[in-house]
C-alpha positions in Angstrom: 37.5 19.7 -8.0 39.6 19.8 -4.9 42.6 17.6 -3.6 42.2 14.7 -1.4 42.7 15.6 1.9 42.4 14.4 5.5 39.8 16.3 8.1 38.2 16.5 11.5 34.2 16.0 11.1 31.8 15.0 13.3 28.9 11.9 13.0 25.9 13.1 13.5 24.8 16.4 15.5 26.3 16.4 18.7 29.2 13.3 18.5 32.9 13.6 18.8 34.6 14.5 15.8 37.0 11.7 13.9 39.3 12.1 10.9 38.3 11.1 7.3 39.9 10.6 4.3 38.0 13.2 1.6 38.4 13.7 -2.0 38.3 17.1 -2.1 35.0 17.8 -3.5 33.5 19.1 -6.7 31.1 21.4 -7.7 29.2 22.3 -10.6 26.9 24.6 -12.1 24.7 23.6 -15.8 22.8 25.7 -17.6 20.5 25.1 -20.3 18.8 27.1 -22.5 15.1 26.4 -23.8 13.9 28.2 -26.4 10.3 27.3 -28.4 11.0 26.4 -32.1 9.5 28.2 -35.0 5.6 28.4 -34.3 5.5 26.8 -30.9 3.7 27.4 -27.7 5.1 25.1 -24.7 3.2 25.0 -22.0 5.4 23.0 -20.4 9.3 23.2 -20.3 10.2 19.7 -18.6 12.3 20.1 -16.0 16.3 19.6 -15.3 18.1 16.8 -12.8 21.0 14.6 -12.1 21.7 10.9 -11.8 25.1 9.7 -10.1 26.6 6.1 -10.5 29.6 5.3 -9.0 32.6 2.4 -8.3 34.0 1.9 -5.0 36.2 -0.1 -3.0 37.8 1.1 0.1 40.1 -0.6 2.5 41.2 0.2 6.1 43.5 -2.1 8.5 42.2 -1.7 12.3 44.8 -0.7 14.8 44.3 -2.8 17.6 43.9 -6.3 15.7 45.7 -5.2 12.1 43.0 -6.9 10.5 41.5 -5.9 7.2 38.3 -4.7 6.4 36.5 -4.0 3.2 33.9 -2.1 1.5 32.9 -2.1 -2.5 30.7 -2.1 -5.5 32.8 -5.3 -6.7 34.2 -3.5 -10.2 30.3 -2.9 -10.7 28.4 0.7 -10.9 25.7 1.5 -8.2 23.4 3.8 -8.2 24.7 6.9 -5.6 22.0 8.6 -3.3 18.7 8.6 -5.7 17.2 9.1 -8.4 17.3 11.9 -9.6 20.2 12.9 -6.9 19.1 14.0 -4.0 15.7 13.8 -4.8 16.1 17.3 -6.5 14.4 18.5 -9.6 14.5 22.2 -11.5 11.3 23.3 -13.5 12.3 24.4 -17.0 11.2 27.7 -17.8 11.9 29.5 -21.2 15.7 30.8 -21.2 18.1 29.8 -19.1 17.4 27.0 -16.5 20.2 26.4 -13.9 21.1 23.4 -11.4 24.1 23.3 -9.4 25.7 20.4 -7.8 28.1 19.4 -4.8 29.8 16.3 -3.8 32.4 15.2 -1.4 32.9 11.5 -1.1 34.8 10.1 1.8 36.1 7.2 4.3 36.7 7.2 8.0 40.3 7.2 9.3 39.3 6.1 13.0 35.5 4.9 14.2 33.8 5.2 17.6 33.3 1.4 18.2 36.2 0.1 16.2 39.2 2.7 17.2 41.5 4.2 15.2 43.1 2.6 11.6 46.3 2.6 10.4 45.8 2.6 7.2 43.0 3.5 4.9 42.8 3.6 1.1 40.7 4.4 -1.9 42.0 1.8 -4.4 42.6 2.1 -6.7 39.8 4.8 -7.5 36.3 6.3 -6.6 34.6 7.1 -10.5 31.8 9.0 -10.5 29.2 10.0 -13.8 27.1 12.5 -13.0 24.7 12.9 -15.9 22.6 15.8 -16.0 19.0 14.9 -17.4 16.5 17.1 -19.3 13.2 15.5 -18.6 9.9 16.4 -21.1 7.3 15.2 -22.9 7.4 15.0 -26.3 4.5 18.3 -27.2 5.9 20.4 -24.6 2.9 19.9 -22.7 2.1 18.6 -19.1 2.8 14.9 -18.0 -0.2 12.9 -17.8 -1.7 9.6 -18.0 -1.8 9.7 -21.5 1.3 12.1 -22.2 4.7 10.6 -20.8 7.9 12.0 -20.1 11.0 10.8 -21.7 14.6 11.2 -20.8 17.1 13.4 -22.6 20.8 13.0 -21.5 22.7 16.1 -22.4 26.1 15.9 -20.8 27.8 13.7 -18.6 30.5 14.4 -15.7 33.3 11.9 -15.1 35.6 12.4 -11.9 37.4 9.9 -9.6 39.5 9.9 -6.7 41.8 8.0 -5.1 44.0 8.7 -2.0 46.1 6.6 1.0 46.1 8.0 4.6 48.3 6.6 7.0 48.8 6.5 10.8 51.6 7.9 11.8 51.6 10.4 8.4 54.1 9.4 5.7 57.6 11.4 6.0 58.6 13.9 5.4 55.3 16.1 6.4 53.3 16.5 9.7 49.8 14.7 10.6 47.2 16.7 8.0 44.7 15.3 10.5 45.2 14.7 14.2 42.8 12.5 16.4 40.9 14.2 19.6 39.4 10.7 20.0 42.8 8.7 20.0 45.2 11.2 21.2 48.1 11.0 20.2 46.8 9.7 16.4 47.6 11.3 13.4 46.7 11.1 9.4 48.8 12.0 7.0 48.1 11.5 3.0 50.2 9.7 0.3 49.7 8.8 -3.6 46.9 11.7 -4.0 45.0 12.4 -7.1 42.0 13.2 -8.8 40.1 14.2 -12.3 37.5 15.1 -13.7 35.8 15.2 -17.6 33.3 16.6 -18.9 30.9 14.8 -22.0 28.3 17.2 -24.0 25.6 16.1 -26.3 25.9 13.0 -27.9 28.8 12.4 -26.4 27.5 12.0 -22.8 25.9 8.4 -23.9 29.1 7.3 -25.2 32.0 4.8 -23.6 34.7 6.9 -23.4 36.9 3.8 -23.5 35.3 2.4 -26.9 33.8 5.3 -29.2 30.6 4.3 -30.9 29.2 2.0 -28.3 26.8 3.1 -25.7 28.0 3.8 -22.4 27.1 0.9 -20.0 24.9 1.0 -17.8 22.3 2.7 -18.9 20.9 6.2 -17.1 17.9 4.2 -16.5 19.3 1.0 -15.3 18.1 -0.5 -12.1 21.3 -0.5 -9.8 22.1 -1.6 -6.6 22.1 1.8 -4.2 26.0 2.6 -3.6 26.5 1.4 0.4 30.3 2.3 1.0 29.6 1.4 4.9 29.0 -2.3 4.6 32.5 -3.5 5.7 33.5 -7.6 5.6 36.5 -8.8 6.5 39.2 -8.2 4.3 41.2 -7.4 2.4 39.5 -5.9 -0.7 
């Protein structure tokens, strides 16, 4: 997992780049292996995928007004993207089956309509859990009507963020960003940081905070999707 950072990237295909506040990104590769037990003939080996849920609250204070504006999850999980994440799932196959994932979570330091900020934060941190799924049925034979597909949980990926950018940049460095939008704006970052923990097994369904009890919520809990672009007035 990287460092936050500050970078130009452009909305959509063709726009005008603009700065944004990013955590740095992580990536990740699981594999698992499947192997028949004693006597066994699978026919089908399930098939591998993630589900993300995440925190947020993010704050930035517009330039030309220095009003505050805010967008979070209110201290509650959400559901990030879908489920499974990004709609993506890997067929099992006997031996080693593999899925890979990328992330790289972010908030705009200057918008097209509103103008530049000068200040944005991630407070006080993004959290992700990634969990990576093992979905089956319980013969090892194809879903149907009559033959289900349960859920296995078999590790679990914690990581946050959390990260200030500031226009102008905080001393003693130079802008890490600068604005070709709203020359002469610049970004700079301050109080940086970011983790990330990794659950196998058991473990994975288990509150880190309170060993024993079940991590809440639940894999299959209906949550609100995660919209970190619905801003109110603030602040957060």
């Amino acid at each position: 997992m990287g460092s936050p950072n500050l970078a130009l990237l452009s909305v959509g295909l063709a726009s005008q780049p603009f700065c944004k506040l990013l955590s740095g990104g992580i990536t990740f590769r699981a594999t698992v292996d499947l192997e028949p037990v004693a006597g066994a003939q699978p026919t089908w080996w399930g098939e591998l995928m993630l589900v993300q849920h995440v925190q947020f609250a993010h704050q930035h204070t517009l330039a030309k007004t220095g009003m505050r504006e805010c967008a979070t999850s209110g201290g509650l999980w959400n559901l990030d993207g879908q489920d499974p994440y990004q709609n993506k799932r890997v067929r099992g196959v006997q031996g080693a089956t593999s899925i890979s994932h990328a992330d790289d979570p972010g908030t705009w330091a200057e918008d097209a309509a509103k103008g530049p900020f000068e200040e944005v934060d991630v407070m006080p941190l993004d959290q992700f859990r990634t969990y990576l799924i093992w979905e089956t049925t319980d013969d090892s034979r194809p879903p149907s009507g009559a033959n289900i597909v349960h859920r296995h949980v078999l590790a679990r990926v914690d990581w946050d963020w959390k990260a200030v950018a500031l226009d102008p940049p905080p001393p003693p460095g130079p802008s890490q960003c600068s604005s070709n939008a709203f020359k002469p704006n610049g970004w700079g970052p301050q109080d940086i940081a970011s983790e990330v923990r990794v659950f196998l097994g058991k473990a994975a369904e288990t509150d880190p905070q309170h060993p024993g009890r079940p991590i809440m919520p639940l894999v299959g809990a209906r949550l609100p999707p995660a919209n970190p672009e619905a801003w109110r007035p603030g602040p957060c």
